[in-house]
N, C-alpha and C positions, 0 to 999 in steps of 0.2 A: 504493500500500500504506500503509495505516495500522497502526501501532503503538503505542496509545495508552497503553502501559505498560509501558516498559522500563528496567531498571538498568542502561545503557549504560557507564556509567563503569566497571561491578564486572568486564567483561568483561576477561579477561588483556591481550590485545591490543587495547583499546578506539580507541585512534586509527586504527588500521586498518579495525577495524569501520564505525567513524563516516565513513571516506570510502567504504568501500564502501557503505553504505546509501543517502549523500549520491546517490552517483553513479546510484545506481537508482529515485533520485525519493522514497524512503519519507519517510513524514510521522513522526514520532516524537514523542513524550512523554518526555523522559526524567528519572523520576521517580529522586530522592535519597535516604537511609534518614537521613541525618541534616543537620541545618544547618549542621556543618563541611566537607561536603561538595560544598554549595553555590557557593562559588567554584571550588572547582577542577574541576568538572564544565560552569560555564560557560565558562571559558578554556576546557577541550578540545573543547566543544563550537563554537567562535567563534560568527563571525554566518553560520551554517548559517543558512537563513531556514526552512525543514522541519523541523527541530530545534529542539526548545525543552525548557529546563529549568524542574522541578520541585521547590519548594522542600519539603523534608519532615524527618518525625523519624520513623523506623518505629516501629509498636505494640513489636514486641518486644525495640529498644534501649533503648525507653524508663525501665529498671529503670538502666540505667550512665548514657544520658545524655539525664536527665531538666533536669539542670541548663542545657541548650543551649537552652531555651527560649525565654529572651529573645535571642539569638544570630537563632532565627527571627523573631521576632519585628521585630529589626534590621534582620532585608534583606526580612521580607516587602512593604513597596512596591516593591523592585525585581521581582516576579514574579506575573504573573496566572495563576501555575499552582500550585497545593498539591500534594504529593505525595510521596511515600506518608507517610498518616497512616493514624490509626484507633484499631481495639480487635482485639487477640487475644485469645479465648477458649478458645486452649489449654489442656492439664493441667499443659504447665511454663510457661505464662503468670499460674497463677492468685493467686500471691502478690504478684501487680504489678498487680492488673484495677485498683482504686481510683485507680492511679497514673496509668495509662493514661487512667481515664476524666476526672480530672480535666485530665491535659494534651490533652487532644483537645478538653476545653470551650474550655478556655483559646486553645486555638490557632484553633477556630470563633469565638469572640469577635473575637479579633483579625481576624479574616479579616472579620466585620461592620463591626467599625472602620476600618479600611481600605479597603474596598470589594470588591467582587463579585468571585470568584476562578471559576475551575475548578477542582476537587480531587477528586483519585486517592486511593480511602478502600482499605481492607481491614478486612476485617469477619467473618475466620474465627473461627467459632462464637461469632459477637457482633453480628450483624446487628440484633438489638431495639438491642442498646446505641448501636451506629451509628445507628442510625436515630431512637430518643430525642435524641442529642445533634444530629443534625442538626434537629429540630423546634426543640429549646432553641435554635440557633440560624439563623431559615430566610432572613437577611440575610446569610449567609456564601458564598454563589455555589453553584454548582451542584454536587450531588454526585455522581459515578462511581464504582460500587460496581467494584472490580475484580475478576474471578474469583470473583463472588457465589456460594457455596455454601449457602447457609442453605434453610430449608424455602421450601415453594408459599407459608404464610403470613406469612414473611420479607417472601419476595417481593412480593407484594400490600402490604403497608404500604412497602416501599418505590418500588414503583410510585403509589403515592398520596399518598408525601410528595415524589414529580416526582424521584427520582433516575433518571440512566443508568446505562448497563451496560458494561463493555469485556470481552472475551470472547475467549478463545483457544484454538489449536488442540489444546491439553492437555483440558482444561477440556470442549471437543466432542468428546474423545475416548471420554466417559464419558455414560451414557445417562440417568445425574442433570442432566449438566452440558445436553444436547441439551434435556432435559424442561422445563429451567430456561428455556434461551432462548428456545424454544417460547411461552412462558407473559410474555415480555419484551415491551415496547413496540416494535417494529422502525424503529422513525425513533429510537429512544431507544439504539440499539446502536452500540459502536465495538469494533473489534479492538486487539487486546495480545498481547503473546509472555510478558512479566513475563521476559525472558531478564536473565541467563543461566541465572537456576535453576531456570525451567520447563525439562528434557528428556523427548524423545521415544527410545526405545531407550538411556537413557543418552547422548543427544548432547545438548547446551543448545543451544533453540532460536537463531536469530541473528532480527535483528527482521524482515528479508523473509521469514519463513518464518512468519510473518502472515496468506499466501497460502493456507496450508495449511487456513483457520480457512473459507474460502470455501466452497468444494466442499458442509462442514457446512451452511452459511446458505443454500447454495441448495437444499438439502432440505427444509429448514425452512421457507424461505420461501416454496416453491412459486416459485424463480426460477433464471435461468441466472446463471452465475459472473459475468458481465459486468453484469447486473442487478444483484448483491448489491454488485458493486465500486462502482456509480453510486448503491446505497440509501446504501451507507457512507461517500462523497465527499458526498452533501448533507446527512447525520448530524453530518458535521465540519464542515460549512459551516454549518448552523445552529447549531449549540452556539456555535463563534468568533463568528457573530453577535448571540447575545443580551447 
């Protein structure tokens, strides 16, 4: 099971979680909302070897804690994983988009400077703007649009400026979200829960329920569930390789 986007830390009982998923093999991403949250999510994390931490500053902290920047900046060599950054295009995001769009340049730069990252973007109703700043900068490593909502035409420029996709069982619950994947690269796709604030009937997903995102993929993909698990085990094995 892949989870290639999860706020593991924010979970009430996170250290429990983190051995229960250990134990069940899942591969995880566990992406950060801010860079003070960066060490203390790697200690609880240990040397899980399935587990890896993402360095991030979310789009929509970014109004309180803009000033952490160089903080990222600090420990970005210690992490070849970005995450969660970006642009919100929300209607309570809109007196902060200049803010946002300048710390996203700035931390895509950094990420040129330093070298080749992975990064866990979000891009609600700001996909052009994501995607502009990743052209500004196309030495910053590879991009993963997480829960890409934006339009078909979104989609296409970002299929063409070579970002992936992580995709969850929320997300294929919805016939936008299925139309959207559809329309996706399928060697370019990874699963994500985004838990604990993605829920399903009011329960917050946990990251093995990841599983649930399959059943969708193999509709989709004209495959059996055991197919889409082996499409998505050499999705992760090529991305870590480049």
């Amino acid at each position: 099971m892949i989870d290639f986007h999860c706020h593991i830390d924010l979970y009430p009982n996170a250290k429990a979680i983190i051995e229960e998923a250990d134990a069940r093999g899942s591969y995880i991403l566990a992406v950060t909302t801010t860079p003070k949250a960066w060490t203390g999510t790697k200690q609880l994390i240990g040397d899980r070897k399935r587990i890896r931490v993402a360095l991030g500053l979310h789009p929509e902290l970014v109004p309180d804690r803009h000033a952490e920047v160089p903080l990222l900046e600090h420990y970005l060599p210690e992490s070849r994983y970005v995450g969660e950054i970006g642009l919100d295009g929300g209607s309570h995001m809109r007196g902060s988009f200049e803010l946002q769009e300048r710390v996203l340049a700035r931390i895509l730069k950094a990420c040129e400077a330093d070298g080749k990252k992975i990064i866990s973007l979000h891009s609600r109703r700001a996909a052009n703007g994501v995607i502009d700043a990743l052209l500004d900068a196309p030495r910053a490593g590879i991009p993963i649009l997480h829960w890409f909502s934006g339009s078909v035409v979104e989609l296409d420029r970002a299929i063409s400026a070579g970002c992936w996709f992580s995709v969850g069982p929320v997300m294929l619950n919805s016939a936008k979200g299925r139309r959207l994947v559809e329309l996706m690269p399928a060697d370019r796709v990874l699963t994500e829960t985004d838990a604990p604030f993605a829920q399903i009937q009011g329960k917050s997903l946990m990251p093995w329920d990841v599983q649930l995102a399959h059943s969708h993929l193999a509709k989709i993909w004209n495959q059996s569930e055991q197919e889409v698990v082996g499409q998505l085990k050499r999705n992760l094995k090529t991305l870590l390789a480049d």
